[in-house]
N, C-alpha and C positions, 0 to 999 in steps of 0.2 A: 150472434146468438140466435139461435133459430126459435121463430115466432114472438121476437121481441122486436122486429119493426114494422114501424107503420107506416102509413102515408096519409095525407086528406090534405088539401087546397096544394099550397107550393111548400109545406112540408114533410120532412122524414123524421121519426123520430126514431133512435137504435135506442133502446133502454140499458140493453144489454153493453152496450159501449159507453152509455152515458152524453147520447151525442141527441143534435135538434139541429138539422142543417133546413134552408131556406134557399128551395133554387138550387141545391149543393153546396153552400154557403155556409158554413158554419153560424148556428147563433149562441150569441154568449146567453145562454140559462142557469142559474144558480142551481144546486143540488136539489134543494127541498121542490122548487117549481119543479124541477125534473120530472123527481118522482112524483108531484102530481101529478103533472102530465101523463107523467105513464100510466097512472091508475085510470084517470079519466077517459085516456084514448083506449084503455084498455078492454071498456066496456062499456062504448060509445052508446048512449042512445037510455042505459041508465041511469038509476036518483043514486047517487053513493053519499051515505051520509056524512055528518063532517065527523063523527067519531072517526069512521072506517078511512076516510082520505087523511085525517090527524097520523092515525095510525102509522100511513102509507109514508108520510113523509118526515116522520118522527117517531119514529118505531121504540118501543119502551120508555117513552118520554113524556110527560106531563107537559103540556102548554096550553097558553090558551089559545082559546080561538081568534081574538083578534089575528095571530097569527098568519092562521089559514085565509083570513079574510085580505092580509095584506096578501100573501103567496099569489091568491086567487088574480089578485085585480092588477100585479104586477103579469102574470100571464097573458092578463086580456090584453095589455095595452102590447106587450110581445107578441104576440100573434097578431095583433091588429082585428078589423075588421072580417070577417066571415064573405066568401064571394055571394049570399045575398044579403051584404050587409048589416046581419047581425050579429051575435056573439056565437065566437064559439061554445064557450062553459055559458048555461046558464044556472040561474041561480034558483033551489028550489025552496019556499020561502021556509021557514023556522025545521028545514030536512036536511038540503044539503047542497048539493051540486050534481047536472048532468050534461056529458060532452053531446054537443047535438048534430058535428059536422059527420058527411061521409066518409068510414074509415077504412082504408084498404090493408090486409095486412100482407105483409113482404115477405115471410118467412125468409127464405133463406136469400133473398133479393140481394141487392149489395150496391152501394154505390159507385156513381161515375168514378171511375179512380181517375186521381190526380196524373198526368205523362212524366215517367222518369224526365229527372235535368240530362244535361251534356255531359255530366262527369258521376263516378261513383258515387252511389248516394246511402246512405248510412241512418236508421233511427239506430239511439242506447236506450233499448226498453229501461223502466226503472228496477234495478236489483232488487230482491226480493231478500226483505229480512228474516232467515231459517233461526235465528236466535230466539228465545226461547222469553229475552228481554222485548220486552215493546217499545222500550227508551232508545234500542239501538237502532231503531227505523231510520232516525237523522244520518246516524252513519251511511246505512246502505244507502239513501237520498243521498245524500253528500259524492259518493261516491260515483253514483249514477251522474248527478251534477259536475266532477271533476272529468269524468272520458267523456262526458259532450264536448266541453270546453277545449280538452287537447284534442280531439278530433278536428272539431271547429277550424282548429288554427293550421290542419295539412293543406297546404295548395292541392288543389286536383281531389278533393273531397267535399259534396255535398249533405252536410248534416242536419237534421232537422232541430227545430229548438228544443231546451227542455219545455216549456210549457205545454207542447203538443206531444211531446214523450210522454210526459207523466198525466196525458188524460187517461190512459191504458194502466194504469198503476193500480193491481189488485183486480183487474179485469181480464177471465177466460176470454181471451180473441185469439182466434188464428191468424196467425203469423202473416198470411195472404191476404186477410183481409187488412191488417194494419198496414202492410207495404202501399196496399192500393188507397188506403184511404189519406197516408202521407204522400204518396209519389216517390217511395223508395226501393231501393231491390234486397237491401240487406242490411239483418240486424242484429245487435248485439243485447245480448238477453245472458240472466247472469245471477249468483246468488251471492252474498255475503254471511257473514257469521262472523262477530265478536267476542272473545271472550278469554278472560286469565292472562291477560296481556299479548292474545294471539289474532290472527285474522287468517282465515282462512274464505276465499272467492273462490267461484265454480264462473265461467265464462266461456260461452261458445259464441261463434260466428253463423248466422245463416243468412244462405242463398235465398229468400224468399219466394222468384222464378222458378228454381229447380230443389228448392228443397234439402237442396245436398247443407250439411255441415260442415265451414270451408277451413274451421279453427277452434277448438275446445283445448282449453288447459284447467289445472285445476293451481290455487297457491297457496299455501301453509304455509305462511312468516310470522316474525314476530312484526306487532303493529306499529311497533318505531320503524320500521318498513312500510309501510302503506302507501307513500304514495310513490317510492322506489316499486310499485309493482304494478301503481297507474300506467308511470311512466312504459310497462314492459306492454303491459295489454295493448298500449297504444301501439306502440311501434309494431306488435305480432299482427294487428287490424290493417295497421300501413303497407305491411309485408304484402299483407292476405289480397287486401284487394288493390294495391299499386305495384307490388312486386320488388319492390325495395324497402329496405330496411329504414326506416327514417325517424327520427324523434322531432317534434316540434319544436321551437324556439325554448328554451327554459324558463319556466316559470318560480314563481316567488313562492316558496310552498311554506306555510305555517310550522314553526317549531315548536307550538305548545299544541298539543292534539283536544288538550280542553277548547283554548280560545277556538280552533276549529269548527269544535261539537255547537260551541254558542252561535258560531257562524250560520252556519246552516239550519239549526233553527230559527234564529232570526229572522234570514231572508226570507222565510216562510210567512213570517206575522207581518209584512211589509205593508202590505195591500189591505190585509183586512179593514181594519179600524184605529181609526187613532190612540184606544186603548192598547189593542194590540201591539200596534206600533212605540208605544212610548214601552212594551215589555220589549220589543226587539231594541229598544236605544238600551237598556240597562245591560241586555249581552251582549250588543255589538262593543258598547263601552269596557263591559270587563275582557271581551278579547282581545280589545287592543292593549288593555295595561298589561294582560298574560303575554303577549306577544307584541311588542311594540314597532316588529319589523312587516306584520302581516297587510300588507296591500288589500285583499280583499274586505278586512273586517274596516280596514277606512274607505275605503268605496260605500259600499252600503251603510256606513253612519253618515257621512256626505248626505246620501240620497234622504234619511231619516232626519237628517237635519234640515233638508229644502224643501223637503216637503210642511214641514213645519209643524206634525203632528208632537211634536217632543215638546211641544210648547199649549199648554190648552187656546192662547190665544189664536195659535193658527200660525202662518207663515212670516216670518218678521224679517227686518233688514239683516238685525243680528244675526240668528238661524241663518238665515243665506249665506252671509260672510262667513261662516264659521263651515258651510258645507262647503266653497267654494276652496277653503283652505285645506281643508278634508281630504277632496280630491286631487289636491293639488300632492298631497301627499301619499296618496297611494298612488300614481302616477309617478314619482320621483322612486318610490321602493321598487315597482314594478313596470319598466316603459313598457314591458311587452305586453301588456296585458288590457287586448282591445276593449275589454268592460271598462278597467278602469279609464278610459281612456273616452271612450265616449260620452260618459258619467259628467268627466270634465268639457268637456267640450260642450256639451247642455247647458249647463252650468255658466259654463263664460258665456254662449250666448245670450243668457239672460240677464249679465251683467255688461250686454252689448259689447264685448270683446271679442267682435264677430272675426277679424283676419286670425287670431288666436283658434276660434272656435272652429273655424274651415278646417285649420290645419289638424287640431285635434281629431276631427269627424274622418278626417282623408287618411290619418295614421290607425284609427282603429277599425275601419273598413281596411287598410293594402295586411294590419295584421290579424284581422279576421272576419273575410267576407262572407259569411256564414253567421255573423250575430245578428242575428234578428231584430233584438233592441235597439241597434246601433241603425238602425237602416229606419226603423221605424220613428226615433228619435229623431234623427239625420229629415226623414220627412215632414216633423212639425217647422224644424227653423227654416227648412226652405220652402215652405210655402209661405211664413210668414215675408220672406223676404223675397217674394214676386214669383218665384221661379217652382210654379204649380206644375206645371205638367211633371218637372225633375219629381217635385213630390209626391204625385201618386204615384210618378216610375217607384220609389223608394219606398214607400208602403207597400205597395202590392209585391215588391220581395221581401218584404217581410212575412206578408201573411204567404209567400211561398214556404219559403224557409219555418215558418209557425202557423201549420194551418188552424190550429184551436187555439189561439193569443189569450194573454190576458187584455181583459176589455176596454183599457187603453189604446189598444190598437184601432180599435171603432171608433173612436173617438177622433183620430188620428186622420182615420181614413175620412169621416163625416167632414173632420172640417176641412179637407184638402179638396171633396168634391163640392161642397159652398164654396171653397175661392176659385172651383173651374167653373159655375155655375151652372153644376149635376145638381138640383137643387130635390127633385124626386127621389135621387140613387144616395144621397146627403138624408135625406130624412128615414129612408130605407134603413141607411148604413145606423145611424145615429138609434132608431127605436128596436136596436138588434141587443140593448145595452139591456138585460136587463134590469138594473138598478137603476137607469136613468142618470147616470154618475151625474151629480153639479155641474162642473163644466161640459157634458152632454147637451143637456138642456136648452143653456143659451145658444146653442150652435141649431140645434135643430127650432128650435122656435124663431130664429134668422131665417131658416130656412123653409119652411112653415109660411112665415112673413111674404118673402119672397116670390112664394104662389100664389100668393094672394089668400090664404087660406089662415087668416087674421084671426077669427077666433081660436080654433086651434093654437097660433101661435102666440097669443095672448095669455091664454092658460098654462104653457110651458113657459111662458117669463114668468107669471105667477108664482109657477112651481117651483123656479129655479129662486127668485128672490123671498121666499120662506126660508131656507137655506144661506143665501148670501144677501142680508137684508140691508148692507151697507154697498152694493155692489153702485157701481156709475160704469157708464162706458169711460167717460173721458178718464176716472183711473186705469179704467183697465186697460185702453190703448197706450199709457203710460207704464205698463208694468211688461206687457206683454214684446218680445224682439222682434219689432216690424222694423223691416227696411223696407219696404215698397208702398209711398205713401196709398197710391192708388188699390193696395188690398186692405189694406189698413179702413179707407174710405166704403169700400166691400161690405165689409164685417159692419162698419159703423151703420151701417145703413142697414143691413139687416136689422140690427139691434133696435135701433129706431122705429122700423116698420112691426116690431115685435113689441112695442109700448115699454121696453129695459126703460131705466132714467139714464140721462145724458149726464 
């Protein structure tokens, strides 16, 4: 969007994309920082008060200002230090805030694009809901979410993940700049509309090199059709840009189009909050009593159960065993289906049924080397289990495959370069979080520790044990899937040098 990016130290921020890369790196920034950021950089060098930034990042909303006061100082510690050491925002006292670094603006600039893969590469922008319902958004998401998936799974196709699809969701960008911004050439962009028991989709193909239009259809069925018309888009996509007709393995498709609807809302609420989460356990639950053959709605209670939010106390032996069954049963409805598949494979290895968990991991990689999660996932157990360098190899195709993650991937990546002893590009990767996720924390305060840069890494244990105030290492090496005493011993020693209890 023109004259909505900027520049100043080692950042770009696109407003207009909703993006904040570092170096060209993407950083995880929550929505509201965004937009203050953007106000701030917007007119760098003034006082903007805190009504007018309240305004900026809450627009028709009453809050209070503590708010703003956390937004504020969650930015600083994101952006870090200023190159002469001071802040960038500062604070103007009982007025407001003013940005004080050098601001260059980019107009119509554009980022490093990412190098096309070796093979056709493909974003599914997110379908756009023309219904007149705002409840049918899930659908058109769902939908969007359903041709990444069978894409996913063509051999000799490169697809980008949904997370990195749907930061463009409801954003004017040109088609050329999204290709270069994922590293793809071609993209599938699309409309839905529900209604009266109908579905009608508009879906075209574009060249994003040449612009051309390589496939457009339009489809008018009845909605007990739907996903009989997934399945056609894909195969016409397959046509389009392989030249042969091809449908991917068959997947487990839902017969109750309600338990569906719950579906995909759901996995929406996963991440938020444990509030959130415990409303995603009550519809992933009723979709599976609607449908009791649907694999994906027990995959994601699996995941809702081990994460252990369904429970106010937190993650229990019970919750585990009960996700661990979970999966094990949406894995039995659906072997093809490399989500559920690596879901289980996590899972057993935390239940150190690591020869189980290999194989699990190596079946939902050969049936879809394209899932992002799965690779990314695939990178925590193998660096737990010695073998570091595989796991940044495995990370870093993840963040190919999902160049905008959700910010477990930094996480991911953080602790994989503490156990190669990246301890700088660890503390980097790790304050890119903007929430500082809990297990964030102790990993960069290890590594913090490890530069010797003790106070610092003293106050991130601090921080991290207000939060987990029953935490010990010696549980935690007891909880966590180590096979490699010697990283095992890594980690414990950061922790130690970081003042954690033993």
């Amino acid at each position: 969007m023109q004259g909505s990016r900027f520049a100043f130290g080692p950042f770009v921020l696109d407003s207009g994309a909703g993006t904040l890369l570092r170096n060209d790196v993407p950083v995880a920034v929550g929505y509201r920082g965004l937009k203050l950021l953007a106000a701030l950089v917007g007119r760098s060098g003034e006082i903007l008060e805190k009504a007018e930034l309240m305004d900026a990042a809450w627009p028709g909303t009453a809050v209070e200002e503590g708010n703003l006061t956390v937004q504020i100082a969650l930015l600083r510690k994101l952006l870090g230090p200023a190159s002469d050491g001071g802040e960038w925002i500062a604070t103007v006292p009982r007025v407001g805030y003013r940005f004080t670094g050098a601001v260059e603006q980019l107009g119509g600039a554009k980022r490093k694009p990412l190098p096309l893969p070796g093979k056709r590469s493909i974003v599914v922008l997110p379908f756009v809901n023309v219904s007149n319902d705002p409840e049918q958004e899930s659908f058109a998401d769902g939908l969007t979410e359903d041709l990444i998936t069978d894409l996913s799974r063509i051999s000799g196709l490169f697809v980008i993940a949904r997370n990195s699809a749907f930061a463009y969701k409801g954003k004017a960008v040109d088609v050329r700049d999204i290709a270069q911004d994922l590293g793809v050439r071609y993209l599938l962009e699309g409309s839905a509309r529900r209604a009266a028991g109908r579905v009608r989709i508009n879906a075209q193909l574009v060249d994003a090199v040449s612009g051309d239009h390589l496939w457009a259809e339009r489809f008018d069925r009845s909605l007990e059709d739907i996903f009989a018309v997934q399945d056609e888009v894909t195969g016409k996509i397959v046509e389009a840009l392989l030249g042969r007709l091809r449908a991917p393995p068959p997947r487990n498709r839902p017969k109750n189009l309600e338990a569906y609807d719950l579906c995909v809302r759901a996995r929406k609420l996963m991440d938020d909050s444990p509030r959130t989460a415990r409303e995603a356990h009550l519809m992933l639950t009723r979709a599976v009593s609607l449908d009791p053959d649907y694999a994906e709605a027990y995959r994601w209670l699996a995941m809702n159960h081990w994460m252990g939010w369904v429970h106010s106390g937190g993650p229990t032996e019970t919750s585990r065993s009960v996700a661990l069954e979970l999966a094990r049963k949406a894995v039995a409805i659906d072997p093809n289906d490399a989500g559920c598949r690596w879901v289980l494979a996590y899972l057993l290895a935390y239940e150190r049924s690591f020869a189980e968990a290999d194989a699990e991991f190596a079946k939902a990689i050969e049936l879809d080397p394209n899932e992002a999660d799965a690779w990314a996932a695939l990178s925590d157990i193998a660096v737990l289990a010695g073998r570091v360098e595989e796991g940044l190899e495995h990370i870093r195709k993840a963040f190919r495959l999902n160049p905008f993650p959700a910010s477990w991937y930094y996480l991911t990546l953080g602790q994989a370069q503490y156990a190669a002893g990246e301890y700088e590009a660890a503390v980097e990767t790790l304050r890119r979080d903007e929430t500082y996720r809990t297990s964030s924390r102790r990993f960069l305060a290890a590594s913090l520790a490890q530069l010797g840069r003790l106070d610092e890494a003293c106050a991130e244990a601090e921080l991290f044990l207000v939060g987990n105030p029953h935490f010990t290492t010696r549980h935690w090496a007891t909880t966590e899937p180590f096979r490699d005493a010697a990283t095992l011993e890594h980690f414990v020693d950061g922790f130690r040098k970081a003042g954690l209890p033993e």
